[in-house]
BAMIDO-692258 format. One record per residue (C-alpha): residue in one letter; residue number from 0; x, y, z. Coordinates in steps of 0.2 Angstrom, whole numbers, plus 5000, padded with zeros to 4 digits. Layout:
[rec A NUM [X Y Z]]
...
//
This chain:
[rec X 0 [5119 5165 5066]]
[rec X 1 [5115 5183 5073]]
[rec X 2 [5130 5190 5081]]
[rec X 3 [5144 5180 5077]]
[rec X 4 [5157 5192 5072]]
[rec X 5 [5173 5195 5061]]
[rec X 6 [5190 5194 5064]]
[rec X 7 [5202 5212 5063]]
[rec X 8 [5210 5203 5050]]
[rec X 9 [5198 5199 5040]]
[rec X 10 [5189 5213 5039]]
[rec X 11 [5204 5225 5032]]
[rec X 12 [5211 5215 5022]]
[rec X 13 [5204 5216 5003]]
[rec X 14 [5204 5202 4989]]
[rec X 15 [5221 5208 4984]]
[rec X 16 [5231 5209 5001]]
[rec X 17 [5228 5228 5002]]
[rec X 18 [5221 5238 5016]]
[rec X 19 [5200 5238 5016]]
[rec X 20 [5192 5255 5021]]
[rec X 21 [5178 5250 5035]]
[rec X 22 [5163 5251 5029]]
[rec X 23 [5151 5264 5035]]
[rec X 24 [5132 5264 5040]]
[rec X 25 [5126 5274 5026]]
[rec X 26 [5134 5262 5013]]
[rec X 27 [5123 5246 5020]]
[rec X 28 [5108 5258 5014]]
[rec X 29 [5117 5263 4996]]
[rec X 30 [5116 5246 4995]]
[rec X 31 [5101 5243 4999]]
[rec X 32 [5094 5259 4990]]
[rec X 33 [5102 5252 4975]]
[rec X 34 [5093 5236 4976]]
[rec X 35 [5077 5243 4978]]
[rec X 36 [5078 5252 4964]]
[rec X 37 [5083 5237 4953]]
[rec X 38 [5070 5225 4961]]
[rec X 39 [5056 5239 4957]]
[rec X 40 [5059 5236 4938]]
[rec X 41 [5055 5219 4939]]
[rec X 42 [5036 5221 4940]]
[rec X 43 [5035 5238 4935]]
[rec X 44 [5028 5237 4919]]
[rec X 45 [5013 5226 4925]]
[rec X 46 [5000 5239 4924]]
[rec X 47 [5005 5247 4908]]
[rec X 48 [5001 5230 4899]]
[rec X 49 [4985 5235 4896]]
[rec X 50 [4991 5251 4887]]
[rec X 51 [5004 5239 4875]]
[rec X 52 [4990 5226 4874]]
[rec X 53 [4976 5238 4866]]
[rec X 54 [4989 5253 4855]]
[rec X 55 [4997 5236 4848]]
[rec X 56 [4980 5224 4848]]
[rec X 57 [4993 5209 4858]]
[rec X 58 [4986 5192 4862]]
[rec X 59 [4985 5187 4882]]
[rec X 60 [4999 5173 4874]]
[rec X 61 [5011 5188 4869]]
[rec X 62 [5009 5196 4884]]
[rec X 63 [5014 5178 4893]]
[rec X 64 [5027 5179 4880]]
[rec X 65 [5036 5194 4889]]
[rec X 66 [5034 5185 4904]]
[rec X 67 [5043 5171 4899]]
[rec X 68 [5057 5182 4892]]
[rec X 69 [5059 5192 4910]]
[rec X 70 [5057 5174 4918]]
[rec X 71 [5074 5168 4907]]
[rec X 72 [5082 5183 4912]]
[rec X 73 [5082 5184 4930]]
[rec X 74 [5088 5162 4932]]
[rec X 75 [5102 5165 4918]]
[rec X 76 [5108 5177 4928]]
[rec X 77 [5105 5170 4945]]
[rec X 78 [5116 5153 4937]]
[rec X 79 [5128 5164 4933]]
[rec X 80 [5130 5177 4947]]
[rec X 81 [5143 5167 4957]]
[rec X 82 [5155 5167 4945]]
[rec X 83 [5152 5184 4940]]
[rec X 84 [5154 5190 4959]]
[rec X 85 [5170 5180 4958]]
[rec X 86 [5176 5190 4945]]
[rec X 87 [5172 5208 4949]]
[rec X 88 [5166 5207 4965]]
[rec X 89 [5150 5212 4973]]
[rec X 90 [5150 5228 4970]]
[rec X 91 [5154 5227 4953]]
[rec X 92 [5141 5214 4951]]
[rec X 93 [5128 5226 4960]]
[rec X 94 [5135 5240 4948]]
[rec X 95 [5132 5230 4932]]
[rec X 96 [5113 5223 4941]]
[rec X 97 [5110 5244 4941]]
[rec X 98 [5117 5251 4923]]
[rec X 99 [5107 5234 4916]]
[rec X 100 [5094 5241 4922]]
[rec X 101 [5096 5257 4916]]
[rec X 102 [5098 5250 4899]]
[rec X 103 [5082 5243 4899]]
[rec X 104 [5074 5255 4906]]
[rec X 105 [5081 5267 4894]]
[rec X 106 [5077 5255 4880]]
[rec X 107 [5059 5252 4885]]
[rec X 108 [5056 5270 4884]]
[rec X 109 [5062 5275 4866]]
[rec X 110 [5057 5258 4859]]
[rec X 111 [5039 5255 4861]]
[rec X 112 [5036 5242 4848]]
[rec X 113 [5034 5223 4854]]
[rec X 114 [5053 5220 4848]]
[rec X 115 [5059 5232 4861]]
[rec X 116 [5046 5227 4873]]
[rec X 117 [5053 5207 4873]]
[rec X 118 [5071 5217 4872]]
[rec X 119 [5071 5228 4887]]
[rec X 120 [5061 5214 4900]]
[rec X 121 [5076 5201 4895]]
[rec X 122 [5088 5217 4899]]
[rec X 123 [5077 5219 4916]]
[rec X 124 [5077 5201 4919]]
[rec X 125 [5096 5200 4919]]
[rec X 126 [5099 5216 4930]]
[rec X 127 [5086 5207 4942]]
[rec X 128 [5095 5192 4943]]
[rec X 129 [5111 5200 4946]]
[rec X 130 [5105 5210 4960]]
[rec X 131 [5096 5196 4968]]
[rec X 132 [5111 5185 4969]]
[rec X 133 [5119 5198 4977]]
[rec X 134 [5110 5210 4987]]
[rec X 135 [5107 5200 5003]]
[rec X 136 [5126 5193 5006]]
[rec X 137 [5132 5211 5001]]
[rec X 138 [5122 5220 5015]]
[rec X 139 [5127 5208 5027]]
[rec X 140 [5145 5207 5024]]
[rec X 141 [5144 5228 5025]]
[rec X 142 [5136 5226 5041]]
[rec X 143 [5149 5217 5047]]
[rec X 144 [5163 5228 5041]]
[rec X 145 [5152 5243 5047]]
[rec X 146 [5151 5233 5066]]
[rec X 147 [5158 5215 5067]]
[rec X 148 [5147 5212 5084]]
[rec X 149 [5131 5217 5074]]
[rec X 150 [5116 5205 5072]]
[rec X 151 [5116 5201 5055]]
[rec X 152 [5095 5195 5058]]
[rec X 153 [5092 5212 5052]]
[rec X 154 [5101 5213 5037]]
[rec X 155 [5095 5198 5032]]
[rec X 156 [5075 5205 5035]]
[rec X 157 [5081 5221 5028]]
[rec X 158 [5088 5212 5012]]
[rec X 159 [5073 5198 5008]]
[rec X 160 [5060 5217 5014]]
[rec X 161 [5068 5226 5001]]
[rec X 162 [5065 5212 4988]]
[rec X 163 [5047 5208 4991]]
[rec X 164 [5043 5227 4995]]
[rec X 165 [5049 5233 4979]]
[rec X 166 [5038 5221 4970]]
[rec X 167 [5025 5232 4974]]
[rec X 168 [5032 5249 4975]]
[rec X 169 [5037 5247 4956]]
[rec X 170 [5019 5246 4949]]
[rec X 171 [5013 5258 4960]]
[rec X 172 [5023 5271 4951]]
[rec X 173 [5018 5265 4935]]
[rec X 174 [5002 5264 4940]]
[rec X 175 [5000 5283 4946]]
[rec X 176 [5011 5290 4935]]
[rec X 177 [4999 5281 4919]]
[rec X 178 [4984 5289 4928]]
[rec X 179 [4989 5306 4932]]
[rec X 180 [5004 5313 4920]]
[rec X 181 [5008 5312 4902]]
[rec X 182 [5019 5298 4891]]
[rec X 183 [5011 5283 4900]]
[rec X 184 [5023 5271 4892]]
[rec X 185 [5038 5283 4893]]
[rec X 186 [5039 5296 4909]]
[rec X 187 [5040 5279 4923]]
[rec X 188 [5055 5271 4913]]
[rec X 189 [5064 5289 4912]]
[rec X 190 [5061 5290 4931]]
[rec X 191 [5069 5273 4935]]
[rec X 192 [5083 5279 4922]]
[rec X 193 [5086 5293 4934]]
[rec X 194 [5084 5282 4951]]
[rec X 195 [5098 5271 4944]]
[rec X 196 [5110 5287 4939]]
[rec X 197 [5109 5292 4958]]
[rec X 198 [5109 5272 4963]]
[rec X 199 [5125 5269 4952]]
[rec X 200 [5134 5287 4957]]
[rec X 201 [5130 5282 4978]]
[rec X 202 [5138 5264 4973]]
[rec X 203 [5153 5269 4967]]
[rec X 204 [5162 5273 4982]]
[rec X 205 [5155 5258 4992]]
[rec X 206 [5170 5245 4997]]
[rec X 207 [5169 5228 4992]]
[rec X 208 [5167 5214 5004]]
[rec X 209 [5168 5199 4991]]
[rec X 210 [5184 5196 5001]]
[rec X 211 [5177 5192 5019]]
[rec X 212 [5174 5174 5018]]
[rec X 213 [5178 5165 5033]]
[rec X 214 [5172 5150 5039]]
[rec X 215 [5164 5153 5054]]
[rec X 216 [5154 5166 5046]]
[rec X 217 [5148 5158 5031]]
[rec X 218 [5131 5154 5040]]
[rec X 219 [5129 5172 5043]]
[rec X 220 [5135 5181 5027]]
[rec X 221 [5129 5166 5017]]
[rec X 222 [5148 5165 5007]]
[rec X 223 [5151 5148 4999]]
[rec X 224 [5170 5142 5004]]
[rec X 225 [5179 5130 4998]]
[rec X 226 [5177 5115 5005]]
[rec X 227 [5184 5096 5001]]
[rec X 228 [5171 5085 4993]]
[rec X 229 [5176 5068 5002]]
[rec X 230 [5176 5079 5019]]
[rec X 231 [5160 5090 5015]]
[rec X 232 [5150 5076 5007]]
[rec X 233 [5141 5078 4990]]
[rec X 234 [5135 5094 4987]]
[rec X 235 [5115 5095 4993]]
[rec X 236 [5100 5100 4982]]
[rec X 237 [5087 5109 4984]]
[rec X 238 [5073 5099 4994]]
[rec X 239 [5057 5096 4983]]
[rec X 240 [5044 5100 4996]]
[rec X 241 [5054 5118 4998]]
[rec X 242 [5056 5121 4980]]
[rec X 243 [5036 5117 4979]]
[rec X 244 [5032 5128 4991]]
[rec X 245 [5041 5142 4986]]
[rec X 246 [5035 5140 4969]]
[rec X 247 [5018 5139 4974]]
[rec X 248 [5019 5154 4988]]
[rec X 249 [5025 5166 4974]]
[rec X 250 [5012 5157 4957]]
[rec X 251 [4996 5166 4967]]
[rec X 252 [5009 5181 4966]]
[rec X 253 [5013 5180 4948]]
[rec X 254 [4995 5178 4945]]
[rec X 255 [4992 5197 4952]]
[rec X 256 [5007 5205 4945]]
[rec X 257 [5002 5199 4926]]
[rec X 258 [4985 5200 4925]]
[rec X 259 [4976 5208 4940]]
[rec X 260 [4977 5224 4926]]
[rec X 261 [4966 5214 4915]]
[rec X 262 [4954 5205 4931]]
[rec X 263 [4951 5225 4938]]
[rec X 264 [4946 5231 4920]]
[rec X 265 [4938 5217 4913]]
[rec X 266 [4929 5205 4928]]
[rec X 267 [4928 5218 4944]]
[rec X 268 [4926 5233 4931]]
[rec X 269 [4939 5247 4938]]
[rec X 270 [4948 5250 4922]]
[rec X 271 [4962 5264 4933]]
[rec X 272 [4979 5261 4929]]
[rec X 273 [4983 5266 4948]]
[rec X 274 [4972 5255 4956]]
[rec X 275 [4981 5243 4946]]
[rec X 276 [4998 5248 4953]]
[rec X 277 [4989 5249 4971]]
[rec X 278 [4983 5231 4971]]
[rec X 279 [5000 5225 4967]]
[rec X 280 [5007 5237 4982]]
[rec X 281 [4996 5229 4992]]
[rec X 282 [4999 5211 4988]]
[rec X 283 [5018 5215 4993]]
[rec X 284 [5017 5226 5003]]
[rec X 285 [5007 5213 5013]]
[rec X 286 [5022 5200 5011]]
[rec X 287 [5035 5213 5019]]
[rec X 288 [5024 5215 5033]]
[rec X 289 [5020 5197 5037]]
[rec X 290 [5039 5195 5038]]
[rec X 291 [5042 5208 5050]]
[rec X 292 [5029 5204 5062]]
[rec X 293 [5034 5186 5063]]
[rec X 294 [5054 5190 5066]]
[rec X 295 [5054 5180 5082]]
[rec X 296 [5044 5166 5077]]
[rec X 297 [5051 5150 5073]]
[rec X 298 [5052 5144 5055]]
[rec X 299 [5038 5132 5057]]
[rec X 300 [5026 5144 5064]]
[rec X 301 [5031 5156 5051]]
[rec X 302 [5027 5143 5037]]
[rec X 303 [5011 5138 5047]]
[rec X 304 [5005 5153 5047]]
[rec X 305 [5009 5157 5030]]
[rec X 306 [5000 5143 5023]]
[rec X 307 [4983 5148 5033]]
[rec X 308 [4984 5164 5024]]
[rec X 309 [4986 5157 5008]]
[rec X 310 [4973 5144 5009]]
[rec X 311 [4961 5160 5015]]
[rec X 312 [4965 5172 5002]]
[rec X 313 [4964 5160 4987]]
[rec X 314 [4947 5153 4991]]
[rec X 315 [4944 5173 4994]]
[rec X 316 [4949 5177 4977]]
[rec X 317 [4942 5162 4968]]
[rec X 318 [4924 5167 4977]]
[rec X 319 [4928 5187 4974]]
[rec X 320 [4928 5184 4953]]
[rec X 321 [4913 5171 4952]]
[rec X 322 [4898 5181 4964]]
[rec X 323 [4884 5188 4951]]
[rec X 324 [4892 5206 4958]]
[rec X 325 [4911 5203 4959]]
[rec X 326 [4916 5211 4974]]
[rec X 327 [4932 5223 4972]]
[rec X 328 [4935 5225 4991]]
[rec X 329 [4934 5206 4994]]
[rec X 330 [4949 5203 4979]]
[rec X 331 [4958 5215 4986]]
[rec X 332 [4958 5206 5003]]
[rec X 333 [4962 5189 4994]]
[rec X 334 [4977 5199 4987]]
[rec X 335 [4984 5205 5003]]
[rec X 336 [4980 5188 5012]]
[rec X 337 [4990 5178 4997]]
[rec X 338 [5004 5193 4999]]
[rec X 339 [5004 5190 5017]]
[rec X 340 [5005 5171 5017]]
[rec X 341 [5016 5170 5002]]
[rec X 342 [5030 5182 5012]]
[rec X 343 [5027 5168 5026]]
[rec X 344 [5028 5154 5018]]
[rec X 345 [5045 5158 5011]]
[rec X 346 [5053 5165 5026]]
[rec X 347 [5049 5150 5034]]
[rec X 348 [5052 5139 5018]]
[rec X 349 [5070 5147 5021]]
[rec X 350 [5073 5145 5038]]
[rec X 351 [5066 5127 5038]]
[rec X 352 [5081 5122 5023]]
[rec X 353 [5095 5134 5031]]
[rec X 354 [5092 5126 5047]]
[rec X 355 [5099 5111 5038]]
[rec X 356 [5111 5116 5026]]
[rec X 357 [5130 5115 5030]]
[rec X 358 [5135 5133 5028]]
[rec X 359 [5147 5133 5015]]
[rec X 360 [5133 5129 5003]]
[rec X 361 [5120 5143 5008]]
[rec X 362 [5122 5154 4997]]
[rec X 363 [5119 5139 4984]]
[rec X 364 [5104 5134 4994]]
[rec X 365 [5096 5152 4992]]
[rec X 366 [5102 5155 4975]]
[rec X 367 [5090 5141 4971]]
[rec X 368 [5076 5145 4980]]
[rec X 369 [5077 5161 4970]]
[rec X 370 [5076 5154 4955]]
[rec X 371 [5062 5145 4959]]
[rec X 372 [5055 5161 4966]]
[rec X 373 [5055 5168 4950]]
[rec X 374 [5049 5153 4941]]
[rec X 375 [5033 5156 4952]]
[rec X 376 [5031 5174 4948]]
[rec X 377 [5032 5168 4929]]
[rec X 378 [5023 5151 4924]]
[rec X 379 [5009 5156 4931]]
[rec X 380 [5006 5169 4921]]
[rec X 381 [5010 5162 4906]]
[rec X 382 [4998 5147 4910]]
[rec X 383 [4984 5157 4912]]
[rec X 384 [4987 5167 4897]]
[rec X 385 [4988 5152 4887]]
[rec X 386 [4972 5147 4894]]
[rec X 387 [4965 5164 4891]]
[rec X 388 [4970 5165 4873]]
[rec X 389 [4959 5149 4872]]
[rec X 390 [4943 5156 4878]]
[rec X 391 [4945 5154 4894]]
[rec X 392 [4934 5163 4906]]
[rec X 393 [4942 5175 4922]]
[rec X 394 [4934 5167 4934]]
[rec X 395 [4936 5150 4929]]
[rec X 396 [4955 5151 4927]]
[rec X 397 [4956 5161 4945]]
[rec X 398 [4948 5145 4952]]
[rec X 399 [4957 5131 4943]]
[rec X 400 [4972 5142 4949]]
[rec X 401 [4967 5144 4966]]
[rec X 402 [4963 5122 4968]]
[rec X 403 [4982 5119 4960]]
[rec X 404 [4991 5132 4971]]
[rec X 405 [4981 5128 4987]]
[rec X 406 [4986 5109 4985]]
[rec X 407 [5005 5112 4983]]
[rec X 408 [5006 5122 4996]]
[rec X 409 [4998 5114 5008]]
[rec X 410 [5004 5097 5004]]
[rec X 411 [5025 5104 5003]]
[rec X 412 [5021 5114 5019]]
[rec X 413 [5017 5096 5026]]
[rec X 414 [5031 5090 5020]]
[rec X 415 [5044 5103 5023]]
[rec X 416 [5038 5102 5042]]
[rec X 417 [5039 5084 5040]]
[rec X 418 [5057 5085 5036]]
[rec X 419 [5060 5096 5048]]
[rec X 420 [5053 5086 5062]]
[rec X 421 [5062 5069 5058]]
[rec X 422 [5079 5078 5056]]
[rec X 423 [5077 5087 5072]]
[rec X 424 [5074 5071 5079]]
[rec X 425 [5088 5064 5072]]
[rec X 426 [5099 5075 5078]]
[rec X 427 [5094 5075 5095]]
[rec X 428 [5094 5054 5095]]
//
């Protein structure tokens, strides 16, 4: 909970029993900065597909291929992020999440061919992963150090900002950089080789927090403790109607980053790698917004809210890509209405399961909701390239898309509130 604080003694002591420098304010924004870089590389690339797709003549299924790859990435590395952190920390994890990046980003440059392509997006998916796993408890756990009366709220909407805003701010770069400057495939990857040089070099003075696990903060910093089973109860699982909604909040996104490229050039007839990288900011951007402006809402609202939005911009898409003039400025509405919603629904898919959750399992509860996260940015995409592939139109994919997404969000948003409303009630029998 916001302001809850941290014992003296907990926060200068480190892992090994020695002294803990106090953190500082600036290093709550390395880390951040550092996160923001490696969150950008995961939808980077999405406007250069159509550059790989017509110098190497790929198939909409190879592309979806590449996806798939990321996809495997990213939840390999979200399993395995807690017992990495357990063994080097976070800010070695964060460290590792950032030269990962680099590699791939380095490797996606000099090796242009669809080997090195499949290569460098499994490196990117495992640096995202890592980084994911991480980021959020690391920023809170500095905020802590830095100030142990501070509200933790804003780390928390600082951390999930930076992951959603990054979305976007990656293919933008891309975007512009493919329209306006030489080496399309090339100059954007050696810029986020550099971003991680001055990321990795701003990290390494950082001090870790992987130490400051306390009970009565765990609901704040979102550590797992240890805890006895036959005390604690078995351990929960992700509730169905959460992991539904968050998979479908973040399939319309997915949808966007893989193949709006191919729906501006092909359907709406705006072939500009930058506007490419601009609907994608949008889309996000969008999503970072809606979680800000909703900061004092209750969860329920938030997720309310989020599913209007939804619904909205999906019927607005589906009717933006089938009208005898498709309309640009009307898709690009639908884009930032399904950003805006989709940021909603999971802030307030979150909230709703947190509220429930014992705090020593938070931090598992959120590592899975990011894995499903990321299963939503992916699957999509690779359905709809499959169904491309097949001879498929745009439009007619959009809409079957739009029917399947609209009904799971808005029957797991019933349920969710649902849940919500009979354990309330519950607990206040």
């Amino acid at each position: 909970m916001a302001g809850m604080g941290v014992s003296k003694a907990d926060s200068d002591v480190s892992a090994a029993g020695a002294p803990a420098r106090v953190a500082r304010g600036s290093d709550f924004w390395t880390v951040a900065f550092a996160f923001l870089i490696v969150a950008m590389s995961a939808t980077l690339p999405s406007p250069l597909y159509g550059l790989y797709r017509t110098r190497d003549h790929l198939s909409a299924f190879t592309i979806t291929i590449v996806y798939g790859v990321f996809a495997a990435g990213t939840i390999g590395a979200l399993r395995a992020g807690p017992a990495i952190v357990g063994r080097v920390g976070r800010r070695g994890t964060m460290l590792a999440a950032v030269a990962t990046m680099m590699a791939a980003a380095g490797l996606l440059a000099v090796w242009k061919a669809l080997p090195g392509l499949v290569a460098g997006r499994l490196l990117t998916g495992v640096a995202v992963g890592l980084a994911s796993g991480t980021a959020i408890t690391f920023l809170i756990e500095l905020r802590l150090r830095a100030d142990p009366r501070a509200d933790v709220a804003r780390a928390r909407v600082i951390g999930t900002s930076v992951n959603v805003g990054a979305l976007g701010i990656g293919p933008l770069l891309a975007g512009v950089l493919a329209q306006f400057a030489k080496w399309p495939l090339t100059l954007s990857h050696l810029v986020m080789v550099g971003l991680g040089a001055v990321a990795l070099a701003a990290l390494a003075p950082v001090p870790e927090t992987g130490s400051v696990t306390r009970r009565g903060d765990a609901a704040t910093s979102g550590a797992e403790l240890p805890s006895t089973p036959a005390a604690e109860g078995p351990r929960p699982r992700l509730p169905i109607p959460a992991a539904a909604a968050t998979l479908a909040a973040f399939a319309a996104n997915g949808l966007f980053a893989g193949l709006s490229g191919l729906f501006l050039s092909v359907t709406l007839h705006h072939p500009s790698h930058a506007l490419s990288g601009l609907t994608l900011f949008l889309v996000f951007t969008s999503g970072v917004i809606s979680q800000v402006a909703t900061g004092s809402w209750p969860a329920s609202r938030v997720l309310a809210f989020g599913t209007g939005s939804m619904l909205v911009g999906l019927v607005s898409m589906a009717v933006s890509v089938r009208l005898s003039s498709p309309s640009l400025a009307l898709f690009l509405i639908s884009g930032a209405l399904i950003g805006a919603g989709a940021g909603a629904v999971f802030k307030g898919t979150t909230g709703l399961v947190l509220e429930t959750t014992a705090p020593q399992y938070r931090l598992a509860m959120t590592s899975a909701l990011l894995i499903v996260l990321f299963i939503g940015l992916s699957v999509p995409v690779i359905g709809a390239g499959i169904a491309l592939d097949e001879g498929a139109t745009a439009p007619d994919t959009v809409l079957v898309f739009a029917i399947l997404v609209g009904l799971g969000v808005t029957a797991s948003g019933w349920a969710l509130l649902g849940r919500r409303s009979a354990s309330h009630q519950k607990t206040t029998a």
